[in-house]
VMD Tcl script that builds the backbone (N, CA, C; Angstrom):
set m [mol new atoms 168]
animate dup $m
set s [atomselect $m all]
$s set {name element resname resid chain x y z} {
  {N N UNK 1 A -51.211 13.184 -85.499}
  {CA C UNK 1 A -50.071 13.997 -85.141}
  {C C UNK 1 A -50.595 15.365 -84.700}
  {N N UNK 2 A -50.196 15.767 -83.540}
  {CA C UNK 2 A -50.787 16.762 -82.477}
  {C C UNK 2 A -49.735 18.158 -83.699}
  {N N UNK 3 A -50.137 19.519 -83.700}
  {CA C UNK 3 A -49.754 20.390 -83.736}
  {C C UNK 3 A -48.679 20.639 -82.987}
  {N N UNK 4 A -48.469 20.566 -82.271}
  {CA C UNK 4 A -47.183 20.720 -81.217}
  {C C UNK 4 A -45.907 19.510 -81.750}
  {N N UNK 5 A -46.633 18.493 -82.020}
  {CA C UNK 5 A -45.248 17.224 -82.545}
  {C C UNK 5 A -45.074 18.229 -84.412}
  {N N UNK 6 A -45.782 18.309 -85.204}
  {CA C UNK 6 A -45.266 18.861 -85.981}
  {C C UNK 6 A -44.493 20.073 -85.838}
  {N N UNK 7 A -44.472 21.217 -84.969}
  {CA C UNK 7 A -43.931 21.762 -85.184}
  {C C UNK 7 A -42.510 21.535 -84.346}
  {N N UNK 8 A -42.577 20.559 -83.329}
  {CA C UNK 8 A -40.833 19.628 -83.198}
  {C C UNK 8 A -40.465 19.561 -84.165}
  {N N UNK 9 A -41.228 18.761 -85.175}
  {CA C UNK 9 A -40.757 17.877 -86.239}
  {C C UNK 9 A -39.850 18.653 -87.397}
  {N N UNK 10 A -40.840 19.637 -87.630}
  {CA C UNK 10 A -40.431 20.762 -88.334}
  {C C UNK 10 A -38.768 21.268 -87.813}
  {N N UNK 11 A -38.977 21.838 -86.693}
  {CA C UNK 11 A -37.719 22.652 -85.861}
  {C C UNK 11 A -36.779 21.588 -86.009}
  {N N UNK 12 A -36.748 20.441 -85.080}
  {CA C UNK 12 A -35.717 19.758 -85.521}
  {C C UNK 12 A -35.266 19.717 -86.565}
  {N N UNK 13 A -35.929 19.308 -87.902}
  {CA C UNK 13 A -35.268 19.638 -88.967}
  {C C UNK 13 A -34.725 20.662 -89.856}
  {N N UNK 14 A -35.478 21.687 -89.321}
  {CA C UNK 14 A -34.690 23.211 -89.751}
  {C C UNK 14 A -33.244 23.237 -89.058}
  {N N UNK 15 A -32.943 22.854 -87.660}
  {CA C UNK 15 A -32.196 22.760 -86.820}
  {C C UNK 15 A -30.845 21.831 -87.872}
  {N N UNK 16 A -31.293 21.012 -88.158}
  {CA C UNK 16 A -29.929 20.359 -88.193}
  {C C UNK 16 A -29.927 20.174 -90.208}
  {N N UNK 17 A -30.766 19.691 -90.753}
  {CA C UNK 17 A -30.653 19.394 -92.107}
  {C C UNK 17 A -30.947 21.334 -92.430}
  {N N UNK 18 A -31.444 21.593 -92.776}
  {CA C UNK 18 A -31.885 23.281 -92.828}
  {C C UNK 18 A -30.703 23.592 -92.949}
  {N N UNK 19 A -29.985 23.924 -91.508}
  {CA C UNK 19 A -28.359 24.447 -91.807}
  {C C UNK 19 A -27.131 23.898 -92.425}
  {N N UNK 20 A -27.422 22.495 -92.514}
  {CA C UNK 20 A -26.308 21.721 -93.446}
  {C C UNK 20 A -26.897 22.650 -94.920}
  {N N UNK 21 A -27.914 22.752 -95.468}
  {CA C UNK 21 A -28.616 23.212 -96.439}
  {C C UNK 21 A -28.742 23.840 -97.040}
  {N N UNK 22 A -28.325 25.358 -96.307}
  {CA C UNK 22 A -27.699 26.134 -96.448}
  {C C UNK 22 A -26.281 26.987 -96.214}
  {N N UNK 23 A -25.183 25.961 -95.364}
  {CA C UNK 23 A -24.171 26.158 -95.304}
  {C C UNK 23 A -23.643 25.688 -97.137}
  {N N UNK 24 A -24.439 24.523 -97.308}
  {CA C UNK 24 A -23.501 23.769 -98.663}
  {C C UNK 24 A -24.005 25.154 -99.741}
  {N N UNK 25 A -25.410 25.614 -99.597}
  {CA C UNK 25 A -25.563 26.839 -101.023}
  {C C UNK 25 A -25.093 28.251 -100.362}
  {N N UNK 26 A -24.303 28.033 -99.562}
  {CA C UNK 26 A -23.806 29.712 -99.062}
  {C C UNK 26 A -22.638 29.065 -99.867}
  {N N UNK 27 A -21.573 27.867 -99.181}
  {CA C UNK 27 A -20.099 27.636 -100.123}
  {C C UNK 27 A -20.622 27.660 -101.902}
  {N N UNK 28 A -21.667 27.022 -102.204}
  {CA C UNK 28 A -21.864 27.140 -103.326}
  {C C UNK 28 A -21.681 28.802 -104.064}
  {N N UNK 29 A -22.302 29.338 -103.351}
  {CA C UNK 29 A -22.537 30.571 -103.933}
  {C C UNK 29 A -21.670 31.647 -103.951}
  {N N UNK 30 A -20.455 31.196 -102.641}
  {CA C UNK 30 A -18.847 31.651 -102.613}
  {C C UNK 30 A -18.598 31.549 -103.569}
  {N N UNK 31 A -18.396 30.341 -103.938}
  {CA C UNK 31 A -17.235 29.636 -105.037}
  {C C UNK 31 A -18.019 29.812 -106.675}
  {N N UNK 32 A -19.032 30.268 -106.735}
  {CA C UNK 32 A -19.550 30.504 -108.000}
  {C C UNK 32 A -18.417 31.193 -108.970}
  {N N UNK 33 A -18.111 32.574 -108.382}
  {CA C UNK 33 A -17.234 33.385 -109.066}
  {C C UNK 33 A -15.742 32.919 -109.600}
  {N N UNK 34 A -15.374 31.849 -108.821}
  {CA C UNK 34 A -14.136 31.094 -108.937}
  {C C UNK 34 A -14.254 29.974 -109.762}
  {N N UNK 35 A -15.281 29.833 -110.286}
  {CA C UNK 35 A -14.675 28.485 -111.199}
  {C C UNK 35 A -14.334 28.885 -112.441}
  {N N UNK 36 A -13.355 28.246 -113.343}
  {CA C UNK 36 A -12.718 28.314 -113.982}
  {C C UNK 36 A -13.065 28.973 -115.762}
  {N N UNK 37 A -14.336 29.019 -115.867}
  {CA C UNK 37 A -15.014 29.306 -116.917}
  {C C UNK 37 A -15.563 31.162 -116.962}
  {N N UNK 38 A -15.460 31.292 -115.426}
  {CA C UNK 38 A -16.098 32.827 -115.285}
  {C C UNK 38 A -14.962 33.424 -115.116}
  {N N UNK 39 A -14.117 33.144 -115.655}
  {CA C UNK 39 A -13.084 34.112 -115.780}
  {C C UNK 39 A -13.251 35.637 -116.690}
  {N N UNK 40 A -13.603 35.336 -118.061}
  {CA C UNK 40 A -14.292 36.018 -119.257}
  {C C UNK 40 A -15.050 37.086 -118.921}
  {N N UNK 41 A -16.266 36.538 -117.922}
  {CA C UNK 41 A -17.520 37.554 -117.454}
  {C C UNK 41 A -17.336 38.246 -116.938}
  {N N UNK 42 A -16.255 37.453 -115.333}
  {CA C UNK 42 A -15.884 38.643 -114.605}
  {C C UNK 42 A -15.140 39.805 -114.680}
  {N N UNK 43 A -14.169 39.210 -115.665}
  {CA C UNK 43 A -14.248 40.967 -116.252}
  {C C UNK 43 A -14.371 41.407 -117.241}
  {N N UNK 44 A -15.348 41.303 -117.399}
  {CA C UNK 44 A -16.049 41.878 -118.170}
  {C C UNK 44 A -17.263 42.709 -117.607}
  {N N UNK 45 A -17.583 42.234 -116.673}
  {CA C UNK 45 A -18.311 42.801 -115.494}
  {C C UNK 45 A -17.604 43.589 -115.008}
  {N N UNK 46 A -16.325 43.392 -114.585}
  {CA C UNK 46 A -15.500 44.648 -114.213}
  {C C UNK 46 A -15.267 45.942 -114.705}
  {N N UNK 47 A -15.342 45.491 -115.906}
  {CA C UNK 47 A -14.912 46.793 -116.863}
  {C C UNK 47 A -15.849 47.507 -117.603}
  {N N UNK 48 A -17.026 47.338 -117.159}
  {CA C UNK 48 A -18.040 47.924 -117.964}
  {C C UNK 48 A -18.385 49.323 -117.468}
  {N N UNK 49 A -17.989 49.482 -116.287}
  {CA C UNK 49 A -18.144 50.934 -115.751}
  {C C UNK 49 A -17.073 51.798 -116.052}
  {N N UNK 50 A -16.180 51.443 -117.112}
  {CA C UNK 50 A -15.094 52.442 -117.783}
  {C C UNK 50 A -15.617 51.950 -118.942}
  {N N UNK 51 A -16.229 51.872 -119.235}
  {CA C UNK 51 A -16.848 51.978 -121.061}
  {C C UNK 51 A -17.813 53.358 -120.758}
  {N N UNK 52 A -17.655 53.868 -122.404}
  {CA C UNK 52 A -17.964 54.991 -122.329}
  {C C UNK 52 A -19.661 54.649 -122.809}
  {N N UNK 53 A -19.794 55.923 -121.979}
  {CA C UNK 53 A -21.535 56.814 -122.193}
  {C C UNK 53 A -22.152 57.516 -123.258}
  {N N UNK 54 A -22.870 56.327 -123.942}
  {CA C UNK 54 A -23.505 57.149 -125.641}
  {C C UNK 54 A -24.436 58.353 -125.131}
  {N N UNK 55 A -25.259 58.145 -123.905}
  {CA C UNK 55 A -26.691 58.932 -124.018}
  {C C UNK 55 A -26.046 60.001 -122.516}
  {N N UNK 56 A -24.844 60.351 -122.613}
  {CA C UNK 56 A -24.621 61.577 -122.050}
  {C C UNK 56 A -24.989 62.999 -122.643}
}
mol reanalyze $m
mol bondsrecalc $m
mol representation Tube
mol addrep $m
């Protein structure tokens, strides 16, 4: 296999599996915040920047 067919080989597949690949862990990584269990964290994460400052 010539250098030149691997790097087709390669491209093509960045090309088409690659972006399925990362379209599915971009929605993944949308929808992280929304499932039903991170309700708790998130705010709790929210609200931590109105909790008060011991080492003022």
């Amino acid at each position: 296999m010539s250098l030149h067919s691997t790097y087709d080989a390669l491209r093509h597949f960045a090309d088409s599996w690659g972006l399925v690949t990362m379209g599915i862990v971009f929605l993944a990584f949308a929808a992280w915040p929304f499932r039903p269990g991170a309700r708790a964290r998130n705010e709790a994460a929210a609200l931590t920047i109105f909790e008060s400052d011991d080492n003022a």
